[in-house]
N, C-alpha and C positions, 0 to 999 in steps of 0.2 A: 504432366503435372508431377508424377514423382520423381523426375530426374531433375527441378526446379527447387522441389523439395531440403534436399540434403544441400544443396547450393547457400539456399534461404538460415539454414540452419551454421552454416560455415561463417557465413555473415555476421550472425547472432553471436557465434564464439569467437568472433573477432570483428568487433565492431568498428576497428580502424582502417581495415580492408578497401570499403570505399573512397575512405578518405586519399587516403594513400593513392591509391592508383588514381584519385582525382588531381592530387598534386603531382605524381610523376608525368599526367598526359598536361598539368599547363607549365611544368618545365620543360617538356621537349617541343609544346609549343613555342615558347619564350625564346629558346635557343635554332628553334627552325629561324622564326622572325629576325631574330638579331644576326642570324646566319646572311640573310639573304639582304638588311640593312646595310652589313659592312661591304657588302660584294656591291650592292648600286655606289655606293659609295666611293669605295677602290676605283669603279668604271666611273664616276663624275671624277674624283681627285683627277684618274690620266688624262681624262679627257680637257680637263683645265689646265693642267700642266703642262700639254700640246700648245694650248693657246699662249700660254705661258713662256716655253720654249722656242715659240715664234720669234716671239719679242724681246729676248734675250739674245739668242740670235743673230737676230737682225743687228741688234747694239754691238755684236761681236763683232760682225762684220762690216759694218761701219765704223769700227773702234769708235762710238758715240760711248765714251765714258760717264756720261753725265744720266744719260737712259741706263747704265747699269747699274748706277751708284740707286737708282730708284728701286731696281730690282731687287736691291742686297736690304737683310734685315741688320738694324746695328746693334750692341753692339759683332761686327762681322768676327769669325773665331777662324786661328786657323790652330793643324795639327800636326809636328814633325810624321814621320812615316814609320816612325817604332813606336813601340807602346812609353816607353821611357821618357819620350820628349813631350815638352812639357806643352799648353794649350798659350796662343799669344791673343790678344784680344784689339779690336780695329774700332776707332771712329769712322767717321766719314771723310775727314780727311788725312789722317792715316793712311784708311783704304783704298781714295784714289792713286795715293801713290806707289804701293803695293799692288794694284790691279795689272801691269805692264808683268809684271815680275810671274803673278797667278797665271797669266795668258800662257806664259811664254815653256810652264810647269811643263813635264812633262805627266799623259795621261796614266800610265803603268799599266795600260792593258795590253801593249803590244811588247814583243821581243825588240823590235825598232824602236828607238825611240821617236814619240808623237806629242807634239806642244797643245798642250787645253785647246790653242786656239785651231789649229787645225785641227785636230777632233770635234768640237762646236763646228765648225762652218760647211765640214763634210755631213755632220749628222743632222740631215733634214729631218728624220723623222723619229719620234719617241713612241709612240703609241704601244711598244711591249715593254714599259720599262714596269717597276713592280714599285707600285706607290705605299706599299702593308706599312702601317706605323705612321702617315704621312710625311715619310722622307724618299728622298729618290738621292743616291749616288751616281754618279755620272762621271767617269774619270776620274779625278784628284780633286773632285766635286760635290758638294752636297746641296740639293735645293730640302727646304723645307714647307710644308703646308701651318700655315700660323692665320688663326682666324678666318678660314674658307678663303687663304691666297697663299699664293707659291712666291716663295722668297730662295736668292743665294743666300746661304747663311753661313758656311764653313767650306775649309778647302785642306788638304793633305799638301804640305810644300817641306820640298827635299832643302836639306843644306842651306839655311840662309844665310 
């Protein structure tokens, strides 16, 4: 009891003591939760963007234009490969006739050079790509998440 005492009494000269440490334990609650919401989150975004990536694809490799033009959000944006160059913006039919030309891009991840399209048809699989922000870069690529769906939405194209 009297070691409870001077406690009781510390309280009394500062009576916001309570409070305080009651609000700093429901902001590290708040931020545990919103911790581990964006993390199942990140894990559903990849996991739909797998299914996603199937069916993209597949279009690639069919060259079924008509399944990609569904994939793509419009208006579709592309972006020179310096900071300097300016952003060009795509309809729908614009962009099919532009899509030959994106395939054909090269991807900039290799010393070799490697065409979007053969990068897509070798890359079965995405499951470690990093979905934070809901965008994924993929070579000279960007998909976007827009309303709980994955869209093409922009592409990085050298020299047009």
């Amino acid at each position: 009891m009297e070691e409870t005492r001077p406690m009781l009494m510390e309280y009394r000269k500062y009576p916001i003591l309570p409070s305080l440490l009651a609000v700093m334990m429901l902001t590290l609650f708040t931020i545990a939760c919103a911790k581990a919401a964006d993390d199942h989150k990140t894990s559903k975004s990849v996991n739909d963007f797998s299914v996603f990536w199937n069916e993209f694809r597949s279009a690639v490799v069919k060259r079924d234009y008509q399944s990609i033009v569904k994939l793509t959000h419009f208006p579709f944006k592309t972006k020179g490969l310096l900071d300097d160059e300016g952003e060009r913006v795509f309809d729908r039919h614009a962009f099919t006739d532009l899509l030959p030309k994106l395939l054909a891009q090269d991807t900039g991840m290799r010393a070799e050079p490697e065409t979007m399209r053969s990068f897509i048809e070798r890359t079965t699989s995405v499951d470690n790509v990093d979905a934070t922000g809901g965008e994924i870069y993929l070579g000279a690529f960007v998909f976007e998440l827009i309303d709980d769906e994955w869209f093409f939405t922009r592409a990085y194209i050298g020299e047009e």
